[in-house]
Steps between C-alpha positions, in 0.01 A plus 500: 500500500130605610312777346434671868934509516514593145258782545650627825851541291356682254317754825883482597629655199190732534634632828888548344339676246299701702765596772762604237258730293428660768880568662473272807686177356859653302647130454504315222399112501781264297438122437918374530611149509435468896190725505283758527682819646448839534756818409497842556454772240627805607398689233172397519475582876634833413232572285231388725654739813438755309211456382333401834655807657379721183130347577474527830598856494216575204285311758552674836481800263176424338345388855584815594350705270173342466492448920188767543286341260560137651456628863117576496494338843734429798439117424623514076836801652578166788463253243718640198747665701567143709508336088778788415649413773488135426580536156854721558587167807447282181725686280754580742528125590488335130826784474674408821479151359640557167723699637668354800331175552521392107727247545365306785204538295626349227720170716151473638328398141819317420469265825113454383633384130755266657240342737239438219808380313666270755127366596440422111814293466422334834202383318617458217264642269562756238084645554413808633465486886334806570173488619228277449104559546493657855807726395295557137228660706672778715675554230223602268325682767816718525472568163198634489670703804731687283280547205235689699713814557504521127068531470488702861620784349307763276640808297258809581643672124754386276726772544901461522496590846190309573604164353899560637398490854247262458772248354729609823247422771469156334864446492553590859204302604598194363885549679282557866392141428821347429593392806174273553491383185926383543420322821236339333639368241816427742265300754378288250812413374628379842153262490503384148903397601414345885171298319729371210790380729199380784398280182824382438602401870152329569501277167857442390704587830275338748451163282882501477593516844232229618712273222821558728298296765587218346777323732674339132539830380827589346659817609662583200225432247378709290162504655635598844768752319146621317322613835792622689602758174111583487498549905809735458296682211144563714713608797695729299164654295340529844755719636517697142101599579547576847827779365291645215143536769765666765622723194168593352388597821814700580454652188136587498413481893484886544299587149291212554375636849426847338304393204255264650458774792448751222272240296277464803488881563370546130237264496343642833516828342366422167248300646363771722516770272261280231242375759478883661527646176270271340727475246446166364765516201603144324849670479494640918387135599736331194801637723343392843483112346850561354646611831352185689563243241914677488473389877324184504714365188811620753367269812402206287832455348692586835281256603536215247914544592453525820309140489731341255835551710326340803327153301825341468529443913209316483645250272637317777840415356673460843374153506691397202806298499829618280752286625739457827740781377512815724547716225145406363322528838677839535393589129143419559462667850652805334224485213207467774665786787522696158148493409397536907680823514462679156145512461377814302359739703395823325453754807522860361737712729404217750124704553303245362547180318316461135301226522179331409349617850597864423278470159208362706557794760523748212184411331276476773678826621374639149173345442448697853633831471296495098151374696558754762559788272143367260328502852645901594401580166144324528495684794578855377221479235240414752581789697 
């Protein structure tokens, strides 16, 4: 096993840990005799209902409360009443999804075990799949992602009050990010598995079918019996990716839409309220890079599955010879129609689809709207 794959599991294990402190994740992980799978604890999930509820209300609360002295302008009162807002979606969705969706959440990172599982055996190696230097990468940037909300914040006193609804704010920011950082982590999944299994069919797979060329080929050898079982196997993995993409997106489609619209909104404002303001704050331009690198990390690992589930066509395996049964022409033009019409496609609420042209869009859309607000401002002071 490489150090990049070992590394990655370790960021893996980060990310359970990280999801479960915080109430979002209420399974626990169990290594049986067939796998990796996940179970519910109801208990736990209990406990982290109300909690979230008891938090959010202390937050909305506290918002509240101190609202005069955050509103000192019409541009601060826009921006924290649109994060409140935000915020309460957040909550209200993590509890919808505990609540009423928990289970489909939960088949959901069952069908991911099985896949890594069934992809291992195929194989056959008892190493660590997950990741290697690319997926190393995002996945440390991310990191650094979720630690920063712990440094952005400051306690004005160290009173109980003070410190109580500093520690909620936290909480409830780090559950309005839990939808990007899920589909994240989900989206990379679905291109670590469609890059291992593209591996597989281009340097096993491939080199065993152009062996059934061979006219003296016996039909019942163990070579032929080899690459029909491992056809069987891709096709049947391939259609396993293309049922957990359709039920991430199913699941997340909706919340997915609303965060990165909200993520967008948030940046412009913070942006424009530190360049007009001249407030040039590590911890006010901290949060701007956080919000774009939550989004770019998104697009680049839509992006890398997106890319992986379409190599295989160009592998050219129609031209390969399996023998004069029907049943094996059928087979294989079932395998190649499968991967023509379940390509991932990650389009949410069909608006727009998340790609690697929508990250060049939205940077050059930013590095715009920042250079015209430096110009205004140049402008302003001149004047």
């Amino acid at each position: 096993m490489s150090r990049s794959a070992r590394i990655s599991g370790y960021l893996l294990r980060f990310y359970v840990w990280y999801a479960t402190f915080f109430g979002i994740l209420t399974f626990r992980f169990e290594c049986k005799d067939f796998g990796w799978v996940a179970t519910n604890r109801r208990i736990y999930k209990l406990f982290c209902l109300a909690t979230r509820v008891l938090i959010i209300v202390l937050f909305v609360y506290a918002y509240i409360e101190t609202w005069p002295s955050k509103s000192v302008d019409w541009l601060l009162k826009v921006f924290h009443g649109y994060r409140m807002i935000g915020c309460v979606f957040g909550t209200v969705f993590i509890i919808l999804l505990q609540t009423f969706l928990n289970q489909e959440l939960l088949d959901l990172c069952n069908l991911f075990l099985q896949l890594f599982g069934r992809l291992r055996n195929l194989l056959t190696t008892e190493h660590h799949i997950f990741g290697g230097c690319h997926e190393l990468v995002l996945m440390s940037f991310k990191v650094l992602c979720l630690m920063y909300l712990f440094f952005a914040f400051q306690f004005p006193s160290w009173s109980m009050w003070t410190v109580v609804t500093v520690l909620s704010e936290v909480y409830t920011s780090i559950g309005l990010g839990m939808v990007t950082h899920i589909c994240f982590l989900g989206y990379l999944s679905l291109g670590i598995l469609y890059n291992k299994l593209n591996h597989f069919v281009d340097c096993q797979l491939r080199a065993q079918l152009s062996c059934l060329s061979d006219e003296t080929m016996d039909e019942n050898g163990q070579i032929f019996r080899e690459a029909i079982a491992n056809l069987d196997a891709c096709l049947s993995l391939y259609d396993g990716f293309h049922q957990v993409a359709k039920r991430l997106q199913k699941l997340l489609n909706f919340p997915l839409f609303v965060t990165l619209t909200q993520t967008l909104f948030a940046l412009s404002m913070v942006s424009y309220h530190a360049i007009m303001r001249h407030m040039y704050i590590v911890n006010l331009w901290g949060l701007v890079i956080k919000l774009l690198l939550d989004v770019l990390l998104l697009n680049l690992a839509v992006y890398r599955a997106v890319n992986a589930s379409r190599l295989v066509r160009r592998l050219s395996l129609e031209n390969y010879y399996i023998s004069d049964k029907k049943t094996h022409h059928i087979k294989l033009e079932l395998f190649l129609g499968r991967l023509n019409h379940q390509e991932l496609c990650v389009r949410p609420l069909g608006l727009f689809e998340v790609s690697n042209e929508l990250t060049l869009f939205f940077l050059s859309a930013m590095i715009t709207y920042l250079t015209f607000l430096a110009q205004y401002t140049m402008q302003l002071q001149k004047n």
